[in-house]
N, C-alpha and C positions, 0 to 999 in steps of 0.2 A: 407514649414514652413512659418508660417506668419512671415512679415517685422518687426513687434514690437519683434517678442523672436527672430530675428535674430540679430537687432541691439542693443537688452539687453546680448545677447551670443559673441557678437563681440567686445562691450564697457568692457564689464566685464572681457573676454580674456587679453584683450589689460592692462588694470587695473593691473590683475594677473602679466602680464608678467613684466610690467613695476616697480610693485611693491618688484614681486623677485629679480631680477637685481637691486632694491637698495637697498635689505635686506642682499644682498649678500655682495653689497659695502658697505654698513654700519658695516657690521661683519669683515670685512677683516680692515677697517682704526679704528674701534672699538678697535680692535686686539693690533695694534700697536699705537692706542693710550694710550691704558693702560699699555703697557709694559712701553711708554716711560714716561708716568707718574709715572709709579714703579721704573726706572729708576731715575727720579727727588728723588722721597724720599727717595731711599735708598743713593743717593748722600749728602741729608742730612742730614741721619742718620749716614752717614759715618762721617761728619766734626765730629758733637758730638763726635763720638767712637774716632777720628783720636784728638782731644783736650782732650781728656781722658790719652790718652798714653802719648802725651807730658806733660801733666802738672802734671800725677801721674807716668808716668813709669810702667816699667814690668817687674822691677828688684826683686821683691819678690813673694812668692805665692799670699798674700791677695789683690794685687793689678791686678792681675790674674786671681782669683774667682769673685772682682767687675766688672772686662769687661765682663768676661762672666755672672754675672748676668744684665748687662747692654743690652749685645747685645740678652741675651734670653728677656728682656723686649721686646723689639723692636719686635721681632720674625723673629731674622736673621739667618741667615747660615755667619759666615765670615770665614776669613782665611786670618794672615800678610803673606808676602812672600818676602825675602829678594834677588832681581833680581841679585843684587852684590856677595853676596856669594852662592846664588842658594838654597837658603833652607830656609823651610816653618819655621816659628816663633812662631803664633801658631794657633789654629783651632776648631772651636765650631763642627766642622764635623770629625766624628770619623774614616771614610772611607778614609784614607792618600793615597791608592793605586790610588783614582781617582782625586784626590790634585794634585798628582805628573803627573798623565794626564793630565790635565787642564792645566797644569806650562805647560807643554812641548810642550802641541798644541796650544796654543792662546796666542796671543802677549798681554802682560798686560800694554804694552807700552800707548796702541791705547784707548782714552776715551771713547769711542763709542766700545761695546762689543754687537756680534750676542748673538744669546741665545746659552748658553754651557750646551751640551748633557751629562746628566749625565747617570748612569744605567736603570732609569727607568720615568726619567724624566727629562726635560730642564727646564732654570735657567735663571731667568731674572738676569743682572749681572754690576752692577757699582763699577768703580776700581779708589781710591782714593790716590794719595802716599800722605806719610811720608809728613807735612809739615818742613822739611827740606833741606837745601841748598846743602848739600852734601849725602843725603840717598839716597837710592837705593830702600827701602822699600816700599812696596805697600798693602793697604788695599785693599779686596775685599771683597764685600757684595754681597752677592746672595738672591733668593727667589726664591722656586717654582712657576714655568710656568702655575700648575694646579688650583695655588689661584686665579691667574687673571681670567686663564678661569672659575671658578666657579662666579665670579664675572660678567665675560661677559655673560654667560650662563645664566645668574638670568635675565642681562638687553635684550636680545635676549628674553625670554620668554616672558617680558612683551611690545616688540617691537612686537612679535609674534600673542601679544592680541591684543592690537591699528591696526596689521592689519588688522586684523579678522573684528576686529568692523568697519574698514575703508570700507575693502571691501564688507562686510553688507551692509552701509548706502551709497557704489556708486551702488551697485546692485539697492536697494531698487530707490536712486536718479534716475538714470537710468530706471529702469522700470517708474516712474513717467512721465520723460520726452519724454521716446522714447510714452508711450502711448497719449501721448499732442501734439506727432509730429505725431502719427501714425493716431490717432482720425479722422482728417480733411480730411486724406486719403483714410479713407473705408467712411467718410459720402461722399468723392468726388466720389468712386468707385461706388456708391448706385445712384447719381447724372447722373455716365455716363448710368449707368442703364437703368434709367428712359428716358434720350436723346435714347439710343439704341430701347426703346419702344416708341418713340415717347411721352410720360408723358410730355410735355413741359410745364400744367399746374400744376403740382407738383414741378416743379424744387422749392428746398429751397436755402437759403443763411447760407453758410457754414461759421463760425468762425473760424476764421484763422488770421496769419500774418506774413509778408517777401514773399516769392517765394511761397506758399502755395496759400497765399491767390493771387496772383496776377496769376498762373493756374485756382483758381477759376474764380476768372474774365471774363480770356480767354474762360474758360470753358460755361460759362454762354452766354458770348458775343455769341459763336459758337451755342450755344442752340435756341438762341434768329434770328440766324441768319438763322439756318436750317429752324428752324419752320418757318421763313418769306419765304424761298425758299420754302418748303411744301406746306406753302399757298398757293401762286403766283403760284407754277405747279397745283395746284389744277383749283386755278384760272385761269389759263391758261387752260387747258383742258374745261374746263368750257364753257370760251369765246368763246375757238377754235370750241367745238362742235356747239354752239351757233351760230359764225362768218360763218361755211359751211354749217349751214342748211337750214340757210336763203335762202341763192344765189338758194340752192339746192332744195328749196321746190317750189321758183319761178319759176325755170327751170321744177321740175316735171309738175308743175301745168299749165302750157304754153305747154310742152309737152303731155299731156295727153287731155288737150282742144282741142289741133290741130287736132289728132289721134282718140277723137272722135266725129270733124267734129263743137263743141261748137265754135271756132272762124274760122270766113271764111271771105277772101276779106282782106280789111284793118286791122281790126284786126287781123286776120293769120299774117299778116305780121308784125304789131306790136309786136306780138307774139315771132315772129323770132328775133328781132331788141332788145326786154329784155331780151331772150335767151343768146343771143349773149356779149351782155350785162355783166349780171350774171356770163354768164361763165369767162369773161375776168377778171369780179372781184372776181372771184373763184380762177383764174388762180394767180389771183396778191397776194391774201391771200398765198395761197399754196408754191409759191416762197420766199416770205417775211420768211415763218417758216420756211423754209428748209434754207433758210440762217441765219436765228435764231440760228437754232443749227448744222451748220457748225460751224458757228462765234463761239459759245461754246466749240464743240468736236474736229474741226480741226486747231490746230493751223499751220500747213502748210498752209491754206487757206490766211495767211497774207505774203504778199513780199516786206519788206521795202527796203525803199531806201531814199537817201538825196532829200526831196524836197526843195524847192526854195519858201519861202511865197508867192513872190511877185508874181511870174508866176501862182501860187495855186490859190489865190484870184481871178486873173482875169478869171482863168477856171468856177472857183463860178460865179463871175457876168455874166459869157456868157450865162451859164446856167440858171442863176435868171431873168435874164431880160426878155425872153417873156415870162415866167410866169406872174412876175408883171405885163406888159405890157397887159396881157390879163384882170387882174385884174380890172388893171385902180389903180395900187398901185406905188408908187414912190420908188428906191430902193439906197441907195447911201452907197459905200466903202468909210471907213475911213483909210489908214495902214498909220505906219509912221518908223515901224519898218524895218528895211530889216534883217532879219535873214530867217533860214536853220532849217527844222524839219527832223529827221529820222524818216518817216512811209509808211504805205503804200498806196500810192497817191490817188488811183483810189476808197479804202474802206474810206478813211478819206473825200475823195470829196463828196462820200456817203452821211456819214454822217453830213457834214456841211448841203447839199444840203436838206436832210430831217428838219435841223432845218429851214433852209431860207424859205421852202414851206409852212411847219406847219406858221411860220410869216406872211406870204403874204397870206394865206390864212383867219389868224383872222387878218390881218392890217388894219384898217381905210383909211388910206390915203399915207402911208410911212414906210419902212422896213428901217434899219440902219444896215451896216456890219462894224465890226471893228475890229483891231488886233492892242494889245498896250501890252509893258510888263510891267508889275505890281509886287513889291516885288518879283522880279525875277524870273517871271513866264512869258512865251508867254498866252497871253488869245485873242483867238477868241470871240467876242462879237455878240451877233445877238437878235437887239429888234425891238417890231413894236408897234404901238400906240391904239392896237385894248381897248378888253372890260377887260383883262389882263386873270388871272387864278384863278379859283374856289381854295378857301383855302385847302376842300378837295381832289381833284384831283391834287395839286401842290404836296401832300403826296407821293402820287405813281403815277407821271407820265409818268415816264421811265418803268412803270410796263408794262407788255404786254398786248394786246387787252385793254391797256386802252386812253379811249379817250373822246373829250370832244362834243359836240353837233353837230361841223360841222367837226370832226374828217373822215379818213377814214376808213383806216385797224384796229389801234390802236398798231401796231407794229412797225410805223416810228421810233419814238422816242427810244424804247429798241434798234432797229437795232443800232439807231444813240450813245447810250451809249455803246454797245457791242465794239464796233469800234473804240470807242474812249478810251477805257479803256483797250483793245488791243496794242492799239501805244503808251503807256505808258502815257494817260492826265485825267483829270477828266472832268465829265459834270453835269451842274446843274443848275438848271430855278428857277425863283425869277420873281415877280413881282415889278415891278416901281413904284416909288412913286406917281409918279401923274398919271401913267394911260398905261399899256400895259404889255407885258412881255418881260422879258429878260432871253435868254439862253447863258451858259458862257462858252466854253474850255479852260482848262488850261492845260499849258507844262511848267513842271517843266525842262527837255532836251533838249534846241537849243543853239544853237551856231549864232552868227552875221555874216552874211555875207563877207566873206572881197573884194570879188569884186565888193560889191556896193559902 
């Protein structure tokens, strides 16, 4: 069952349910509220009747025939009752057999009367004495049980309607709303659609808003994100076939000159020496990927542990210096921090060391290392003074097989983000205002030192 007629069958249940449960409660204090308001009027209609007898008496007939036509106005049932000598006085109710029940089971005492059961019907029932200081006599007014309820009965039916029409116009509300909620949901369903078929240039922008629209978002983000990965593997395959056919054509092409006899003497041996060559840089391509998508698929491949900045750094410049050194490039550490990373030493040396190479490689004259926390971050710094980075290739330069003129493999730099984004830090290159480039580590995760 679709979501919109579930949550129209669910809202409208709920409705139902909640609405009988206060049809039920409205019927029941309904009930006794009109008894106890029949109650109120006939209290005074009693006083009337009870100033009737005192100020005219009941000592003759014709004053006899005025109460009862008095209390047929009204449209009572009464009956006096003298508690003191036990006997009824007189009675608009011709049935004296259940007068005499009434006297015998119900205390006339108590102002507050249940409803009294008669043959065929119960009595709403207010009992008024004598205003006199020594009477014993008591007025009692009665009214059929079945008035009221015809009165309540009237008001229930048209309670009955206003539901009807309630729960018409919450169904109808309902339907409106669940389809405004459910709407953003099948054009979202349509959206993952198109992601599942790769359609990334169809994706639309769904109208929505609250939690809806902020899945679309996500949604979109994720779209935008695949299709970048898609590319990039695309691209990658690309470059990669690109990257090994080269080494591999020079290699055929030197092997097949040798074997048939095209180079001989020095160049044979030249021959050998680009061979040789090629394959090492076949070799270095080929390991690069395979730790490409280790670094991806295995994350056992990573074994942190607490490094020591200070001791880190210096493993870097051991390593940096007769690089530069060969260069003819100046290389200088800045730290001032002494703090403690958790990662894993030997892949994060890695990856510093591929940034400091790429450096000393386009550096003019000077490579700078640095480590300073910034808005409470550790950041690795590493800039040099070269010709800086092409606007376009700054785009994607953590992309793989990409690289720039005096680039190698083109997989330094992705190795050097895999790694870094691994041991919980970010990486990201910017170029300098006045002239080179700078690559940045950040760790939002250290701790200071306390033994320095």
């Amino acid at each position: 069952m679709k979501l919109q007629y579930q949550l129209t069958i669910a809202f409208t249940t709920l409705l139902v349910v909640i609405m009988t449960l206060a049809g039920i409660t409205i019927y029941a204090q309904m009930l006794q509220m009109l008894i106890k308001d029949e109650q109120r009027q006939l209290a005074d209609k009693g006083e009337l009747v009870v100033d009737f007898i005192l100020s005219q008496g009941l000592n003759n007939t014709d004053n006899v025939h005025r109460l009862l036509q008095l209390i047929s106005e009204y449209d009572l049932e009464v009956f006096a009752y003298d508690e003191g000598k036990e006997y009824i006085i007189f009675s608009s109710m011709p049935n004296t057999e259940m007068l005499e029940n009434w006297v015998e089971h119900y205390n006339l005492n108590s102002p507050s009367q249940p409803l009294w059961q008669g043959e065929e019907d119960r009595y709403v029932v207010s009992i008024i004495p004598f205003l006199s200081p020594v009477s014993t006599q008591q007025l009692v007014l009665l009214t059929p049980l079945d008035d009221l309820q015809g009165v309540q009965s009237s008001l229930i039916n048209r309670l009955v309607i206003i539901f009807l029409m309630g729960i018409a116009v919450a169904v109808l509300l309902s339907h409106y709303l669940t389809v405004k909620l459910v709407t953003p949901l099948t054009q979202l369903r349509h959206q993952m659609k198109k992601i599942e078929k790769r359609q990334f240039d169809d994706m639309e922008t769904i109208k929505a808003s609250g939690e809806i629209k902020e899945v679309e978002e996500s949604v979109r983000e994720m779209a935008d994100e695949l299709n970048s990965f898609i590319q990039s593997q695309r691209h990658f395959f690309q470059n990669a076939s690109h990257e090994l056919k080269t080494p591999l054509m020079t290699i055929q092409g030197y092997a097949e000159g040798i074997r048939d006899g095209i180079f001989d003497g020095e160049e044979k041996d030249r021959g050998f020496d680009v061979m040789v060559a090629e394959i090492n840089r076949l070799k270095k391509i080929i390991n690069e990927i395979i730790l490409l998508a280790k670094l991806d698929s295995e994350p056992e491949l990573y074994q942190p542990d607490v490094i020591d900045l200070t001791e880190f750094m210096e493993r870097v410049m051991e390593r940096a210096l007769p690089i530069a050194s060969e260069k003819g490039i100046d290389i200088s550490l800045t730290q001032n921090e002494q703090v403690r990373l958790y990662a894993d030493e030997e892949k994060l040396l890695q990856a510093v060391m591929n940034l400091v190479a790429n450096a000393i490689r386009h550096a003019t004259s000077k490579v700078e290392i640095m480590t300073t926390i910034e808005q409470n971050k550790l950041m690795m710094k590493v800039q040099d003074d070269g010709q800086g980075i092409d606007d376009e290739l700054l785009k994607k330069i953590f992309h793989r097989f990409i690289k720039g003129e005096s680039g190698d493999t083109g997989l330094g730099l992705a190795i050097a983000r895999a790694i870094v984004e691994q041991s919980g830090g970010t990486i990201k290159a910017m170029n300098k205002s006045d002239h080179g480039a700078l690559f940045t580590i950040a760790f939002a995760k250290f701790e200071k030192n306390p033994e320095k």
